[in-house]
N, C-alpha and C positions, 0 to 999 in steps of 0.2 A: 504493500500500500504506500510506504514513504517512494518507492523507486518512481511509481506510477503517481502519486503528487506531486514529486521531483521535475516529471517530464511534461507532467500539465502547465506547473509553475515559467518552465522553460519555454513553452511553448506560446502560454500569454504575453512573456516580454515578446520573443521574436512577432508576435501576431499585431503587439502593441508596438514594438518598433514599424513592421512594415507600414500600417494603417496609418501614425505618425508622417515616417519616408513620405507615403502616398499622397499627404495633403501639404506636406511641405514642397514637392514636385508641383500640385497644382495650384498651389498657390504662386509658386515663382512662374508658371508656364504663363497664369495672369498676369503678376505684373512684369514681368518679363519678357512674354516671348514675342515680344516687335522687335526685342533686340535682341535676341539671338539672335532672328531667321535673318536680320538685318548685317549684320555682322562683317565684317571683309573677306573672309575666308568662305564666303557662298557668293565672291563675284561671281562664280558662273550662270548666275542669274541675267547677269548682260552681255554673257559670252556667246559668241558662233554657236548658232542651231541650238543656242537655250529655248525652253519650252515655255519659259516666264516672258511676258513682254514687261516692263518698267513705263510708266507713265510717263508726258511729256508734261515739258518745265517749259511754261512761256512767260514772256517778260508781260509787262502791262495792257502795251498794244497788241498781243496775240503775236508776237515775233516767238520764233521756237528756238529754244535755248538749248535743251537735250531732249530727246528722242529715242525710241526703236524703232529701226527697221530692217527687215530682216533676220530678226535675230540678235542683232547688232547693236549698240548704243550710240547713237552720232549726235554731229552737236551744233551747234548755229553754224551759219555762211559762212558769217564776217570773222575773220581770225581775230580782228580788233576784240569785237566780242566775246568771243570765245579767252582770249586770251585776259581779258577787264574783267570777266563773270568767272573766272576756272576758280575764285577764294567762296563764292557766294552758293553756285550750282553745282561746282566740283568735277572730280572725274571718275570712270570708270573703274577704278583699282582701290580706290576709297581709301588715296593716299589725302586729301584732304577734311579730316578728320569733323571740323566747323562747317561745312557747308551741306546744303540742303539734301544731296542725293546721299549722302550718310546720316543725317537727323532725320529724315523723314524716307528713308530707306523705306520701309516698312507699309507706309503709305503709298509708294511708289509702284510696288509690287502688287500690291492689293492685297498684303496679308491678313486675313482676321483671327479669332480666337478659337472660333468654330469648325470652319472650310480649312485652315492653314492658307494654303498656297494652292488651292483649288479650283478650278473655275466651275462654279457649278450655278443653276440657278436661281441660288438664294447670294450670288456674289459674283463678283468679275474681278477681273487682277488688270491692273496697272493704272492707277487712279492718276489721274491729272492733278497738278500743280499750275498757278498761276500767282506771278509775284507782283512786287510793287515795282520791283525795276524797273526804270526807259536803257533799254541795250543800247541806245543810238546816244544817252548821254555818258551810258559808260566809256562805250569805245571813242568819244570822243576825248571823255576827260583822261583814258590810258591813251591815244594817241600823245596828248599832250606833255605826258610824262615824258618822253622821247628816251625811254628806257632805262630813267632811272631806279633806283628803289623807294618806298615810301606806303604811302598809303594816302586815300581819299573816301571819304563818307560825305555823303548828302542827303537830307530826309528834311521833310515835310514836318514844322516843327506845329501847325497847329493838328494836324491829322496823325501824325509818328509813318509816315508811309516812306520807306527806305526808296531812296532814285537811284543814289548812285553810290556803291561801295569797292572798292580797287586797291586790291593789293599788290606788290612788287618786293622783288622779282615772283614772276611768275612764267606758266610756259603754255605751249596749246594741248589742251587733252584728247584733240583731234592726230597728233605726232609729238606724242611724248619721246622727249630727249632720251637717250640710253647712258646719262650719264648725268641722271638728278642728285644722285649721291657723290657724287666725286668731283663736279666741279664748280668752282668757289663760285661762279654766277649765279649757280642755283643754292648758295646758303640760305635756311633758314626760308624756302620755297614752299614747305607744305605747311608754314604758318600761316593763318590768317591776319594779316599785322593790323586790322581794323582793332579787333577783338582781343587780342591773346598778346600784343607787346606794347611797351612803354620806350616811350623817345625821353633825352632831355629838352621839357619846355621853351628855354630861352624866353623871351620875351612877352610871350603870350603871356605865364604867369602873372605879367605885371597887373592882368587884369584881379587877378586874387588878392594880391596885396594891395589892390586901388580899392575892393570891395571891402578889406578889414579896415582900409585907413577914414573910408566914410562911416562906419558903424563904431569906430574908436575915438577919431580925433573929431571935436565938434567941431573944429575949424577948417575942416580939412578940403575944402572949396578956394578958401583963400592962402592958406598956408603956403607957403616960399620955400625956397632951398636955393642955394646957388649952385651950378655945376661948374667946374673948373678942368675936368677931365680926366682928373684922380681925385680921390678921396682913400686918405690912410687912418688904417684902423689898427690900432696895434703896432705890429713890426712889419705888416705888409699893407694893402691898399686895394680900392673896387677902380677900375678903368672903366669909363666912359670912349666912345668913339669920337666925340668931337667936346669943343668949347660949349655949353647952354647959354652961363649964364644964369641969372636968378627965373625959377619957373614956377608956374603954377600945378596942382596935379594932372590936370585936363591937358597944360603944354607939351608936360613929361611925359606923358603917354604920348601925346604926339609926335616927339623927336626920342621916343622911348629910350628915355636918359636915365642908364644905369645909378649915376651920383645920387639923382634924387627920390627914386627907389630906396637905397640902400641907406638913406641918414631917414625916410621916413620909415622904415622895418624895424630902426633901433628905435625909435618912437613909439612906433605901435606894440613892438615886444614880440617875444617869439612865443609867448602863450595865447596871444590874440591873435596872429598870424594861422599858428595851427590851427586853431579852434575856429578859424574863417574856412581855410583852407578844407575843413573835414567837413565843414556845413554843405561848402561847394562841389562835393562826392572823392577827395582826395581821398585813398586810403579804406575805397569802399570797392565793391566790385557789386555790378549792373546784370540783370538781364539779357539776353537779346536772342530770342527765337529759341528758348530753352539750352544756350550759352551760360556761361558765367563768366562773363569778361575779368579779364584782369587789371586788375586795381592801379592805380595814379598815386604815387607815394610822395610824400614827405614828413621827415618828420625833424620835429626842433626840438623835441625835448631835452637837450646836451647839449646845443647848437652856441657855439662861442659869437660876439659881436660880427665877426668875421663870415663866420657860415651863414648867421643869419642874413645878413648882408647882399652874401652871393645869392642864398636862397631865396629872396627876394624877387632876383630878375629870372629868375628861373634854372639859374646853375646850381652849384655844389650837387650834393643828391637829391635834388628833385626830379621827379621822372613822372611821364603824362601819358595817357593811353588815349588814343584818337577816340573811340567811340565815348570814353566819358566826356574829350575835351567837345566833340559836338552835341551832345547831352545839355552842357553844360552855358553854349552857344545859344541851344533851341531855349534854354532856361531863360537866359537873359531877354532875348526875343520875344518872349510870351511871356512876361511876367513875375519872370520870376520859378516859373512850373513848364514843365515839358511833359508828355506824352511819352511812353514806353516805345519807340521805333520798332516797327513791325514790317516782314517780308508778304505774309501772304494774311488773307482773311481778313477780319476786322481788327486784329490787337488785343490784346489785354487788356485794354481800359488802365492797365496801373502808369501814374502819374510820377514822375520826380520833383519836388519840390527844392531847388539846389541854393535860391536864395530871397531875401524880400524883394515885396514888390519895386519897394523905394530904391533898394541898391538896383537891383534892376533896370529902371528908368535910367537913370542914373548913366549904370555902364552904357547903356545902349545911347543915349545922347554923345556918349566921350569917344564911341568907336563910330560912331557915324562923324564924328570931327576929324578923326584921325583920316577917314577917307577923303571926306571930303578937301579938307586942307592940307592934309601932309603926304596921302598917296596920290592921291587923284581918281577920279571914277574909271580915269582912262585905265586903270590899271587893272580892273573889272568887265572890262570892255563893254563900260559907261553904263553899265546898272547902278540902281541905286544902294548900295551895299553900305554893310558897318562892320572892321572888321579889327583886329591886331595882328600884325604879323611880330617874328620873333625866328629868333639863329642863334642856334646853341653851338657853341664852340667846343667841340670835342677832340682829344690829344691824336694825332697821328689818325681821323680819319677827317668825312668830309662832315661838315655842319648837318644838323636837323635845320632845314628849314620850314617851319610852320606860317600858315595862316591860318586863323581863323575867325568867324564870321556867320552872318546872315544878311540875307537880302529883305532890303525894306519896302518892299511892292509888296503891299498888300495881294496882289493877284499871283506872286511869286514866293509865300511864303516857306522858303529853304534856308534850312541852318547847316552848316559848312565846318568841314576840320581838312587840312590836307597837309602832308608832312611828306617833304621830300627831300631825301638823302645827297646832297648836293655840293656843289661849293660856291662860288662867288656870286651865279646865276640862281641858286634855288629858290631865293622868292618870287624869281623869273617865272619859274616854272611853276609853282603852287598855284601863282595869280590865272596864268595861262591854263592850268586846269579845270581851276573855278569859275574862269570866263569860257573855255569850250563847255563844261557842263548846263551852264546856266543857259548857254544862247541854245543848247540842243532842246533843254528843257521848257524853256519860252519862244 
């Protein structure tokens, strides 16, 4: 009798293990199994004489971005295209980790929970995608790049409707190179550099320390500074580009004069500084199409007069991630609050709120001066735009050069980040981006 309780005893756990096993299977199969079936190691779901078709991917206007036919996965006309869109639609091999034919894999195939991968008539496989993108303003604003590296986002700051996203280097996934891995033009290719990297700001930051110094200093409309070209702190000094002179904070953003940045940061403090800078999503990480972007750093907490200082204009370790820095763009544009930027469908409805309304107005008055007076519209190619640009100065390579911005047509409402890797010419090329996107776009 104990042998034969023994083996009943045995026999509940094993019955209790399996029935356990069993619903911990089916429970993962639900919340799971979009992504397994989705997975990269079952491309051969867009391979020669697959039996799965993959749904088409078209931009806004019904331009066809990826496809099957034949069997086969193919991909827009225009190489521009193909080549602007390979970070956003992706490729075949589902070496681009970020983009839509790998996050939404699953949907693409028409897999469901019931059928599998079935085609039967309670389901079909290969469900359609259609995005927010204009192809014609992508491939314009990557022509413009003229092959450098960087990155460019554009959206629709009162709707969140993505137009334009462009990352570099990139390659065509219509004739993938046979040497993505081994040569340095293709570094750091299967990034999506919108989403997943951080540049040094340079200049553009100035706009964060312009947004602590009105929420710290009550005077801080009329307050002075003279610029002399140096300013020494310590045993060393902050360099300016030229002479100012005594400036106001609106002029200093205009002639984006390092001096008077750097004497108003030890003013304002590096406790107010950070706690601006963190309001305005620094050190935060974002959404985007069930992404989780990588975060915009700085931090002062140890920061000697000196760092503060640099930190300021956007050097020492400050580092800025494009898609918060146009977040952060549509923020200002609108009030203060921006829309979640969205590819396909309606969006999320979730909201950023990155700073008050009053700073807000504010910045957005002082970057439409800066165009208007200090760059010129022509620089835009004569929109009405408000913007900062900014060149970070990095050891032994080429500058970040950033602009950033939004257009003030009411009938144009786009907010703008574009960062390209360049040297003496890269604001050249930023502006000429911003201006082929726009004129595609209007």
């Amino acid at each position: 009798m104990k042998t034969t309780g023994f083996r009943s005893f045995v026999l509940y756990i094993l019955l209790f293990a399996f029935l356990g096993g069993l619903v911990y299977f089916l429970a993962s199969l639900v919340l799971n199994g979009a992504d397994w079936v989705a997975q990269p190691y079952n491309g051969h779901i867009y391979a020669e004489d697959a039996t799965l078709s993959a749904g088409t991917i078209t931009d806004r206007d019904g331009m066809i971005l990826a496809s099957t036919e034949n069997g086969a996965r193919t991909y827009a006309e225009s190489e521009s295209v193909r080549r602007s869109l390979l970070h956003t639609v992706g490729d075949s091999s589902g070496y681009i980790g970020t983009s839509v034919q790998a996050t939404h894999r699953s949907q693409l195939i028409g897999w469901n929970l019931f059928t599998g991968l079935n085609d039967t008539i309670f389901s079909g496989l290969g469900t359609d995608i259609r995005l927010t993108i204009d192809a014609d303003a992508n491939a314009a604003a990557y022509d413009a790049f003229g092959g450098h590296d960087g990155a460019a986002f554009i959206y629709n700051y009162e709707t969140g409707e993505v137009l334009v996203k462009i990352s570099a280097p990139t390659y065509d996934p219509m004739n993938v190179p046979e040497d993505l891995s081994e040569n340095e033009e293709y570094e750091g290719v299967f990034v999506d550099h919108t989403l997943s990297s951080s540049y040094t700001p340079g200049s553009i930051f100035k706009l964060v320390t312009a947004a602590a110094a009105m929420e710290t200093l009550p005077d801080w409309s009329t307050r002075t500074y003279t610029c002399e070209e140096s300013y020494a702190i310590g045993d060393s000094q902050v360099t300016c580009l030229d002479y100012h002179g005594e400036l106001t904070l609106e002029q200093a953003l205009g002639h984006s004069c390092n001096i008077y940045f750097a004497k108003l940061a030890l003013d304002i403090g590096a406790e107010a500084l950070q706690e601006k800078a963190e309001e305005m999503g620094f050190g935060e990480s974002f959404q985007f199409d069930s992404i989780t972007t990588y975060a915009s750093q700085i931090d002062l907490s140890d920061a000697s007069d000196l760092e503060l200082a640099w930190s300021s204009v956007g050097q020492a370790e400050v580092m800025a991630n494009p898609y918060h820095m146009v977040l952060l763009m549509g923020a200002i544009a609108n009030g203060g609050t921006t829309p979640e930027p969205y590819l396909m469908g309606g969006g999320t409805g979730t909201e950023y709120t990155l700073t008050d309304s009053t700073t807000a107005a504010a910045l957005h008055e002082m970057m439409r001066n800066n165009v208007a007076n200090y760059y010129g519209d022509s620089m835009f190619g004569g929109y009405t735009v408000c913007a900062k640009t900014g060149t970070a100065e990095l050891d032994d390579q080429n500058p970040n050069c950033w602009i950033v911005g939004f257009s003030d047509d009411p009938d144009a409402p786009y907010a703008f980040a574009v960062c390209v890797q360049e040297g003496d010419s890269g604001l050249y090329t930023a502006s000429q981006v911003i201006a082929a996107a726009l004129n595609a776009l209007t």
